[in-house]
C-alpha angles and dihedrals in degrees: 000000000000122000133202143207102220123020089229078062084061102043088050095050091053097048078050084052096040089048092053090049092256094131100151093047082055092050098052085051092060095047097050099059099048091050089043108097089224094082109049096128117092125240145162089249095072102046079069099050091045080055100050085040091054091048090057096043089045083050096053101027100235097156090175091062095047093047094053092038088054093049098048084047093057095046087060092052102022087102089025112040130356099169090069082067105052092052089046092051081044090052095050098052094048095056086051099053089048099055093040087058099041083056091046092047081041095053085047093051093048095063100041081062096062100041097094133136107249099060093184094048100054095031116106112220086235098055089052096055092042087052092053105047102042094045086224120129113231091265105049086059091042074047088051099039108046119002091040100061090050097044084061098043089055090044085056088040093059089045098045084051098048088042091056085036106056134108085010122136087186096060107024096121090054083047090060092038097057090045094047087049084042086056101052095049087060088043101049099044095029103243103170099174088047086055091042082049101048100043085061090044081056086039104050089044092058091048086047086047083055094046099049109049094153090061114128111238089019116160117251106229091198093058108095104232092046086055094045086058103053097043087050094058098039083055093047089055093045090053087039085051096048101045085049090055093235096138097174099052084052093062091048085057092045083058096051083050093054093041100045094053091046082055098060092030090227135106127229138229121318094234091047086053086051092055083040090060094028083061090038086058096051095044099054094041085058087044093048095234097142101173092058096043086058098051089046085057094049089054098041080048086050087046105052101037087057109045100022111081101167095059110127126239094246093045091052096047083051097045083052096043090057090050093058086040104056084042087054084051099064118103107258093225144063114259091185083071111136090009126154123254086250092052084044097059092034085061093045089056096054094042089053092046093046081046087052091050097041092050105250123126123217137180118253099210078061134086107255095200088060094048095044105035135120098264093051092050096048085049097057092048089058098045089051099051104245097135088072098062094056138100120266094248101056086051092055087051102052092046094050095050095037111033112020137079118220111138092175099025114044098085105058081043095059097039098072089046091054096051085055094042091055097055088062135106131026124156127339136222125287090253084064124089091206107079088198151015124201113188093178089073084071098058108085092045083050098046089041081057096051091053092055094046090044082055092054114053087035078064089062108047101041137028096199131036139176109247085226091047085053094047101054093053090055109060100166097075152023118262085242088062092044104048081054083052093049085043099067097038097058087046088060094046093251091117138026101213143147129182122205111205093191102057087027091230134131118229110203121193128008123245093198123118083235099060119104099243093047086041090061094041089060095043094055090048096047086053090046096053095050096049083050079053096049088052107051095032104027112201116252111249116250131174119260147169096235087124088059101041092050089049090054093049101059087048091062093044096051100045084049092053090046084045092053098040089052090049081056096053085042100051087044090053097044082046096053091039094060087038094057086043090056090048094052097043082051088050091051105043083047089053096049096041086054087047091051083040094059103040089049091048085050098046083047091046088046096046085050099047089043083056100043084044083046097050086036094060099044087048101048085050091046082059098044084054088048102043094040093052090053090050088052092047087046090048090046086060103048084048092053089042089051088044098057085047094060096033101234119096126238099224126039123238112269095012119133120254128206136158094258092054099042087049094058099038076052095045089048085046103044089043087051096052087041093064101048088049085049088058104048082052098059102050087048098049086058092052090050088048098063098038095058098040077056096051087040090054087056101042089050094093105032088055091053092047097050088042089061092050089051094056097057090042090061095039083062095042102052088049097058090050088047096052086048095054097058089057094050094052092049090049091052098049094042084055097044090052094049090053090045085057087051103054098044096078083063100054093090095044086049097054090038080050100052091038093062088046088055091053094051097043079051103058088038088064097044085048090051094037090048087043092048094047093045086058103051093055086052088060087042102055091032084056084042089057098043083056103051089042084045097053080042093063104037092053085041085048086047102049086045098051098048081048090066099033082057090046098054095045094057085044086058095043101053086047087056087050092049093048087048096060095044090056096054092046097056090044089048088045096040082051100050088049080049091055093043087040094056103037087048 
């Protein structure tokens, strides 16, 4: 670990390291010296040195080091100056997102480069064959290889802010700022488990906030700026949730939303509460949840005809249209109908929590199903006059499925006012907080009500009714459809209905004692008659224990409801308990199977290197022999060849030669020749010493003569370049002025240009989108057919088939019968020739 005197000798030593490419040796110095305790005052000294820390860890992606370098940053200015370290956190996060979005233009470039017509002449060898054997396009690897590691590198960089910025009143603003930047880089490339991520990061520090109260610097929820903040953010990653189609992680916001403002017992803003119920709306219409859609409707409806003045009269009529619509669109029955006591209570409690979230307040000792339900609802819209803020239409409507009585006639009543219905709605005005309104949503809801309400006058009126009959009067769906949607009615008690299939007929009602209609009749009367009873023969009065027994009572109900609360509680805990078990025994044998995975990968990856180091060796002294025997043949040839020169021979006749022996007679040979060459050497380079200190002596003055003449050439001539440039530049910008000027007149025709492009563009899409959907329901109700003509012919095949089995059996049968009496006839007529033949 170095250490320095003074911090600006360590920022010097790093910018020598960084010159010279040793980057990581710069980066250790640096770190070194911010994590060192001799430094804890702050200066101006090291914010330059944070900023030229953060550029090298930006340039190498070491997230660790910047997230150490910026704590213990924080921990020098936190009590000085906490706006150095703002600016160098702002700083950081800038050169990540560069350099994010060079590697994601340079990916793009990348492969606009190679998108070219001649594949095979472009095409590198090396590229085809990686193609083909990784499966990848050229863009998913560009994708792998550079936009991918510095994703990941911003993604750390947002968490390592919002860790060192958390909890903190000093730096909240820069806290929003980075979630709000964190959000729309999910947003942008689409990154659903970052969001997830980072919703529970926001989440875990305001639940930490809650825990520490004791923190120092912590942020005061009930200031107003802290609180606008936070409900800033919490709305930002509910949009962000919604428009990313995470639904789940939107009601999670909503209730980060709920909970923070119970926490601070105040209410926001009435626009943030219009985007609140705006994103509540869309949430319980993807969940299905009508009831509470509609009450979240009804409160965005409250909301915006209060505090918006400057709503428009048409945007008002379709926001409450939408209110009576989404009632409408409740199922008019009770589907809790028949439910435990546990299902009950379970129910209750999410009543009372949506009730909660919506902002209505309900009494717990009540029954939350009978304070939010379709017909109080109803009710209330009535009584605040929100039906008369509606279209025509949708009056007519409500008044049709709620208040009249048409069995044959409702549907092709209610049909016309849907298709206009349906054409309603589209983008509101700018005063508005809902961007748009959609009333078509509402149709199939609408035309699945119509059906029941159809169903059930038609109950009343007839007991039975033709299946055809039925049909034409419902034009909305198939009788298939409508025999699921009976199906389900008469399952929650709303119809009393039964199709036979066999006499293709519809029995409506039951006479029965032990229908439910007959079963209510009876038990009114029964109640009548004994009141009549109590009054003409009132009961003499005896004492009871009824008090006690109702006491009692209620003692026994109410330790049986704790009881059973408490086996819930039980049964959820031993269930997440063996859920967490499982978890952890998956985690393990993972964990082992990837241990096991691993040694047996490095004892592959040794036993191959050992191999390759084994092969390596042999061949590299196989070389050396090789190499070695050649130098020896080349050096026994020179020697031959020397030797004829001189005229005496290197080797005597019929003496042994070997490589040793023909190395050294070459090394003598070749030491004895070096030295003579070494000495010729010597006594030239003298004489070429002293020729060229003699040319250098005579060159001295003429170079610095013609140096000096150099000098005043270039001085003229700069100038003279200097004074061109600066025409050329006046020219150019008079030039580019005078075209500016020139295309400005065409900035209106262009946007009314590109507008028109966009319409039409536009109404191309809806016409393809309507054709394509026109036809799919084609394909639908023609494979619908084929079905139903298939199913036909196989139970026709089948009947058909049994017939003639049947047939065949009783053919056999009677020729068995006839074979039997011929047989007894020839053995009664052989017997009675065997008689006359004997007595004869």
């Amino acid at each position: 670990m170095a250490t320095f005197a003074k911090p600006e000798n360590a920022l010097k030593r790093a910018e020598e390291l960084i010159n010279v490419g040793q980057k990581q040796d710069a980066l250790q110095a640096l770190h070194d010296l911010i994590t060192s305790k001799r430094y804890r005052a702050w200066q101006k000294t090291l914010e330059r040195i944070m900023f030229k820390y953060v550029e090298l860890c930006v340039d190498m992606r070491r997230g660790r080091f910047a997230k150490d370098g910026l704590i213990q940053y924080r921990i020098v200015c936190q009590q000085v100056n906490v706006t150095s370290l703002e600016e160098v956190i702002k700083h950081f996060m800038h050169l990540s997102t560069e350099k994010a979005e060079q590697a994601r233009n340079q990916a793009q470039a990348l492969e606009e480069a190679l998108d070219v017509d001649d594949l095979e002449a472009d095409k590198r060898p090396e590229d085809l064959m990686l193609s083909y054997v990784s499966g990848e396009k050229g863009k998913d690897r560009s994708d792998r290889e550079l936009v991918t590691p510095w994703f990941k590198f911003l993604w750390e960089t947002y968490r390592t802010v919002l860790e060192i910025l958390r909890n903190n009143s000093k730096l909240e603003a820069l806290y929003a700022m980075t979630a709000h930047r964190a959000f729309q880089f999910c947003k942008q490339y689409k990154r659903t488990t970052e969001f997830r991520r980072l919703c529970e990061i926001i989440r875990n520090h305001l639940s930490n906030l809650n825990k520490y109260r004791d923190q120092r610097d912590r942020p005061d929820l009930s200031a107003p700026e802290s609180l606008q903040l936070y409900l800033d953010t919490r709305f930002e990653q509910l949009k962000i949730a919604t428009e990313l189609e995470l639904w789940q992680e939107a009601f999670r916001s909503v209730e980060d939303i709920h909970g923070l403002m119970c926490m601070v017992k105040k209410t926001p803003k009435a626009s943030l509460m219009v985007v609140y119920y705006a994103k509540l709306t869309e949430i319980f219409w993807v969940s299905s949840s009508h009831l509470y859609h509609a009450y979240a409707w009804f409160k965005l409806f409250s909301l915006q005809k209060s505090f918006n003045k400057n709503l428009s009269q048409k945007d008002l009529q379709l926001i409450a249209s939408s209110v009576v619509l989404a009632a409408l669109s409740v199922t008019p029955y009770d589907l809790t109908r028949g439910a435990s006591h546990l299902e009950l209570e379970n129910e209750k409690e999410r009543n009372l929590r949506m009730a909660s979230l919506i902002g209505f307040n309900l009494e717990p000792k009540l029954d939350g199903r009978e304070v939010l339900s379709r017909s109080a609802l109803l009710s209330e819209l009535v009584s605040k006059g929100v039906m008369t803020c509606v279209t025509q239409e949708v009056k007519d409507l409500y008044h049709l499925l709620e208040h009249e009585f048409l069995p044959l006639d409702l549907a092709s009543r209610v049909q016309p006012l849907l298709a206009k219905i349906s054409k309603l709605g589209g983008k509101l005005s700018s005063a508005s907080s809902v961007s748009e309104v959609q009333l078509s949503q509402y149709v199939p809801a609408l035309e699945k009500l119509a059906t029941l309400r159809l169903l059930q006058q038609v109950s009343q009126v007839y007991q039975t009714m033709k299946i055809e009959s039925l049909s034409k009067v419902i034009p909305f769906f198939d009788f298939s459809v409508v025999e699921k949607i009976s199906v389900d009615a008469v399952k929650h008690g709303f119809i009393a209905m039964k199709v036979d299939h066999m006499k293709g007929v519809i029995l409506f009602g039951n006479l029965g004692l032990e229908s439910d209609r007959m079963r209510d009749h009876l038990t009114v009367f029964a109640e009548s008659l004994n009141k009549s009873r109590a009054l003409i023969h009132p009961p003499a009065k005896k004492a009871s224990k009824l008090g006690d027994m109702l006491s009692g009572l209620a003692e026994t109900v109410d330790k049986e409801h704790k009881r059973l609360l408490a086996r819930k509680s039980i049964i959820e805990k031993r269930k997440e308990e063996q859920e967490r078990q499982l978890l952890e025994m998956e985690r393990e044998e993972e964990s082992k199977r990837l241990k096991l995975q691993k040694i047996t990968e490095e004892a592959e990856q040794k036993r191959l290197a050992s191999e390759y180091e084994q092969r390596k060796n042999q061949r590299i002294l196989r070389e050396i022999e090789e190499r070695e025997l050649e130098e020896a043949q080349a050096l026994l040839q020179e020697a031959e060849k020397r030797s004829k020169k001189k005229g005496k021979k290197p080797i005597a006749e019929g003496e042994k030669v070997t490589k040793q022996s023909l190395m050294e007679l070459a090394l003598s040979e070749q030491l004895r020749e070096r030295q003579e060459m070494e000495k010729k050497l010597q006594k030239l380079s003298k004489t070429m010493d002293y020729l060229e200190r003699a040319k250098r002596e005579e060159a001295a003055p003429l170079i610095e003569a013609a140096f000096q003449q150099r000098l005043v050439e270039e001085q003229a001539l700069h100038e003279h370049e200097q004074q061109q440039e600066i025409e050329v530049s006046r020219l150019r910008h008079d030039g580019d002025l005078r075209e500016k000027n020139r295309l400005v007149r065409m900035l209106d025709k262009k946007l009314i240009f590109q507008e028109r492009v966009m319409n039409r563009r536009e109404a191309e899409y809806s016409r393809l989108r309507a054709e394509r959907e026109e036809r799919i329901s084609q394909i639908i109700q023609s494979r619908k057919e084929e079905r139903e003509a298939k199913r036909k012919m196989l139970f026709y095949l089948r009947s058909e088939e049994e017939r003639m089995k049947k047939a065949r059996e009783e053919e056999e049968a009677r020729k068995r019968e006839g074979i039997f009496f011929i047989l007894i006839y020839y053995f009664f007529r052989v017997t009675l020739q065997f008689t006359t033949f004997c007595s004869s």
